[in-house]
DSSP file (Angstrom, degrees, kcal/mol; ACC not computed):
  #  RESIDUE AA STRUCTURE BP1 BP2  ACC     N-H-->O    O-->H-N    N-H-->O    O-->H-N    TCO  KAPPA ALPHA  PHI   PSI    X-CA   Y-CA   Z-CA
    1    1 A X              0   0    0      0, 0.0     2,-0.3     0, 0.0     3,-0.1   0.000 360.0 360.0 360.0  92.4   19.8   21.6   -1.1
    2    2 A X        -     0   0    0      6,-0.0     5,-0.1     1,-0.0     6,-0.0  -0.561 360.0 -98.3 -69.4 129.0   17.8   18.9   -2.9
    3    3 A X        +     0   0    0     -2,-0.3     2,-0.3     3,-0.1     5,-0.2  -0.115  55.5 153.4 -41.0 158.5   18.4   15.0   -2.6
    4    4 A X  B >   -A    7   0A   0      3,-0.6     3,-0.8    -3,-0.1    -1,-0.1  -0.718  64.8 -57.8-163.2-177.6   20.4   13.8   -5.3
    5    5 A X  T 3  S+     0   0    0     -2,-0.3     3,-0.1     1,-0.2    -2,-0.1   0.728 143.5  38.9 -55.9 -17.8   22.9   10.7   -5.6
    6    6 A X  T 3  S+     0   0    0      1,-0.2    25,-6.3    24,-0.1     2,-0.4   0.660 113.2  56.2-114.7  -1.2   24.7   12.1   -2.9
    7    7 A X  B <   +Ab   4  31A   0     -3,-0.8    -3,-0.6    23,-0.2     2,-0.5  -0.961  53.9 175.2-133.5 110.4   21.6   13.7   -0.3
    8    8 A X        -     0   0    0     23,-3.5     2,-0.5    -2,-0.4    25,-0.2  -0.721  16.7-149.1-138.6 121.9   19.0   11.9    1.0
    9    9 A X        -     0   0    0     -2,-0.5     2,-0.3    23,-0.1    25,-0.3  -0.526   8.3-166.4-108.0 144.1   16.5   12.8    3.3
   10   10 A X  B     -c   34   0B   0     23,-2.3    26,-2.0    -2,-0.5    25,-0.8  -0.795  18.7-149.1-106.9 127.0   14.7   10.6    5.9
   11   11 A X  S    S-     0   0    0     -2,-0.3     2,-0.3    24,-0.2    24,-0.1   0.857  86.6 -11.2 -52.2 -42.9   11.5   11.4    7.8
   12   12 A X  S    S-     0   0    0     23,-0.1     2,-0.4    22,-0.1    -1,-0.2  -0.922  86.1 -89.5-174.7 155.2   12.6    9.3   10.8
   13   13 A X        +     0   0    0     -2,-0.3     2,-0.4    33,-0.2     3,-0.1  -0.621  37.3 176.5-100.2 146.6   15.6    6.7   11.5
   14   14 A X    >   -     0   0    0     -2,-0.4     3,-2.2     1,-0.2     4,-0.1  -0.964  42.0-117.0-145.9 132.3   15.3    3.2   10.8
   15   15 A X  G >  S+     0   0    0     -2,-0.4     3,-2.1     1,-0.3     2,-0.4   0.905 111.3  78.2 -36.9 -68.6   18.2    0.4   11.2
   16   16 A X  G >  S+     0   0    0      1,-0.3     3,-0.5     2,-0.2     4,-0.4   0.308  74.0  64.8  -0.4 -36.2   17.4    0.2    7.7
   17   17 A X  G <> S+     0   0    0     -3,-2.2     4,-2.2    -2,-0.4    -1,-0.3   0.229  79.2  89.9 -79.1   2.5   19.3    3.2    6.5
   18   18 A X  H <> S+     0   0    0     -3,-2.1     4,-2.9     1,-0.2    -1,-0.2   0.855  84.8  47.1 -63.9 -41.6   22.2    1.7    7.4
   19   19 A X  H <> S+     0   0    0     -3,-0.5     4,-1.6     1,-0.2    -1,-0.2   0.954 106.3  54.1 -65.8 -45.8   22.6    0.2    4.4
   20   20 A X  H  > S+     0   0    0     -4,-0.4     4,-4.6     2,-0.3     5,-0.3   0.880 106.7  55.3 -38.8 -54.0   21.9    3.2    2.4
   21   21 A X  H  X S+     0   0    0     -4,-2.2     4,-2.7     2,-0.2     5,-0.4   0.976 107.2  52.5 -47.5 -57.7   24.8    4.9    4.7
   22   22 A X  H  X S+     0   0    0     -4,-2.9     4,-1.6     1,-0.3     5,-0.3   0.876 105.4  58.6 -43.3 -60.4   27.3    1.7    3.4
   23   23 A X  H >X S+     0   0    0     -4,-1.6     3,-5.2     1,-0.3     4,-0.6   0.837 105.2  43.9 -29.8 -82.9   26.2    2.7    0.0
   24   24 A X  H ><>S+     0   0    0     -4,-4.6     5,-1.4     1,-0.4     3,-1.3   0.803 116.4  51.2 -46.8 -43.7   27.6    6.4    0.4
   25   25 A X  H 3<5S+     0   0    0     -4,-2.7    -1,-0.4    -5,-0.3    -2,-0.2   0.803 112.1  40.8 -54.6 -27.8   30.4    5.0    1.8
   26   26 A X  H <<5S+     0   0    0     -3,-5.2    -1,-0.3    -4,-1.6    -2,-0.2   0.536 120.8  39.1-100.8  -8.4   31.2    2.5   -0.8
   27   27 A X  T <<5S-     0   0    0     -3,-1.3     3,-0.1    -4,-0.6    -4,-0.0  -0.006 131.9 -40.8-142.1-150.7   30.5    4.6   -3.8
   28   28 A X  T   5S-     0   0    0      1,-0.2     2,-0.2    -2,-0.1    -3,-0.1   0.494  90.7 -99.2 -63.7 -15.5   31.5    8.9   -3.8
   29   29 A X      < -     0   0    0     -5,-1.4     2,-0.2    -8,-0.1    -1,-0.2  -0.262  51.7-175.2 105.6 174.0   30.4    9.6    0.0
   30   30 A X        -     0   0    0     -2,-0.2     2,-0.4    -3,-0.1   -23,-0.2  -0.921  20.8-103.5-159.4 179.6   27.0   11.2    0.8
   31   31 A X  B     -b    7   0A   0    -25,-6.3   -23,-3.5    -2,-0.2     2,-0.7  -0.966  15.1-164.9-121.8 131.6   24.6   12.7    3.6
   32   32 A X        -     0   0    0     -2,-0.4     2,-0.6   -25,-0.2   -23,-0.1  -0.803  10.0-165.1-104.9  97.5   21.9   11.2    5.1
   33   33 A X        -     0   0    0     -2,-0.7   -23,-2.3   -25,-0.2     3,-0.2  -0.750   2.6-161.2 -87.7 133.5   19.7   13.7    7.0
   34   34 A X  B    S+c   10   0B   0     -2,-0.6   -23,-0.2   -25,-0.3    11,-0.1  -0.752  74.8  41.3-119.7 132.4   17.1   12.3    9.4
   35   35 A X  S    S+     0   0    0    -25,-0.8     8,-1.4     1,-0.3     9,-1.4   0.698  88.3 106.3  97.7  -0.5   14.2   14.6   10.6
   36   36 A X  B     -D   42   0C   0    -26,-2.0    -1,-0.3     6,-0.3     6,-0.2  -0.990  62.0-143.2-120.1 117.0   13.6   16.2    6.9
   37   37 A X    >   -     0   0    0      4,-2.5     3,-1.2    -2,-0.4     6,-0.1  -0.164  34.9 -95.4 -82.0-151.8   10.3   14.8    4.9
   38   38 A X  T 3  S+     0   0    0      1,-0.4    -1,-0.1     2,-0.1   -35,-0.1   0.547 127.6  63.1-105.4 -18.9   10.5   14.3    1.4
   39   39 A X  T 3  S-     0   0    0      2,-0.1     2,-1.6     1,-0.1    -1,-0.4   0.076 124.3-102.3-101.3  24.1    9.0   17.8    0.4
   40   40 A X    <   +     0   0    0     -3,-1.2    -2,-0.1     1,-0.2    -1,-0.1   0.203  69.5 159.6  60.0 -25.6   12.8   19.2    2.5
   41   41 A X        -     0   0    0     -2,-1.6    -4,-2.5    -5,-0.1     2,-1.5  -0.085  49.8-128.1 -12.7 102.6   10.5   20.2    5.7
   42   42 A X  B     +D   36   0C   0     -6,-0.2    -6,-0.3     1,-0.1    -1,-0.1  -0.362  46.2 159.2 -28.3  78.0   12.7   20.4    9.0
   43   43 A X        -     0   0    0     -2,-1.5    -7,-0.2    -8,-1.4    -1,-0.1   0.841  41.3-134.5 -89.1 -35.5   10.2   17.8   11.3
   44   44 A X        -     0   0    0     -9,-1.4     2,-0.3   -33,-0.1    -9,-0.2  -0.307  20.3 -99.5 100.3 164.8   12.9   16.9   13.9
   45   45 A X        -     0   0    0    -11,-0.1     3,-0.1    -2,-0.1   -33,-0.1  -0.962  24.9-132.2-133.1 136.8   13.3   13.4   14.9
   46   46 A X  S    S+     0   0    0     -2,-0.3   -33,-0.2     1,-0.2    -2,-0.0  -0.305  88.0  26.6 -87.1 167.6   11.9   11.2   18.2
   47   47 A X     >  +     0   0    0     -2,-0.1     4,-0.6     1,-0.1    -1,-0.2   0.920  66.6 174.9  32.6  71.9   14.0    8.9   20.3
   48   48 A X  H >> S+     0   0    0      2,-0.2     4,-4.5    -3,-0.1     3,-1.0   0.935  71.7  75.2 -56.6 -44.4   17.5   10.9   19.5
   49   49 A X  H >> S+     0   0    0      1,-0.3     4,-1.5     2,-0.2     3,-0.9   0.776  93.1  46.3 -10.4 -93.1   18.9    8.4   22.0
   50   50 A X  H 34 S+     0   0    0      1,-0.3    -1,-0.3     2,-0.2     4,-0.2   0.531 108.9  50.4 -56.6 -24.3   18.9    5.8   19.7
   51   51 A X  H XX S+     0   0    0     -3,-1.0     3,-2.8    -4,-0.6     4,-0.5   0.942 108.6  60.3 -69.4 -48.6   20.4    7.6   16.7
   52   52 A X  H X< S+     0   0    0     -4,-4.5     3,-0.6    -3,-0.9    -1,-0.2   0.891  91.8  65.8 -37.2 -37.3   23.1    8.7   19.1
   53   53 A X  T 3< S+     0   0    0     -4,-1.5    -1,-0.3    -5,-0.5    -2,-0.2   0.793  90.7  58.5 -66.0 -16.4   23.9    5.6   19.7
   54   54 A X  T <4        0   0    0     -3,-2.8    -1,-0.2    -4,-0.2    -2,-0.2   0.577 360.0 360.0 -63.2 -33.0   25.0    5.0   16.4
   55   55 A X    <<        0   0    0     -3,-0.6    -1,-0.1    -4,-0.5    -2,-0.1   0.120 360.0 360.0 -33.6 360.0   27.8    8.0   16.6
């Protein structure tokens, strides 16, 4: 599954992606996977906590 308009993948979470999320939202939907580098490698993601907290 490659990024496109609708897939995008993030090494690591940053408040920053938030916006990105509003985008999907605002526009057809999308996914943002955190924990994927840019070459689609699985790396897994530090301080889950805080992303949870966002859920």
């Amino acid at each position: 599954m490659p990024e496109h308009q609708n897939i995008e993948w993030k090494r690591e979470w940053k408040d920053d992606w938030l916006a990105q999320l509003c985008g999907f939202a605002n526009a057809d939907g999308g996914t943002l996977w955190i924990g994927i580098d840019d070459a689609g490698r699985v790396r897994g993601v530090e301080q889950v906590e805080h992303i949870e907290a966002w859920g």
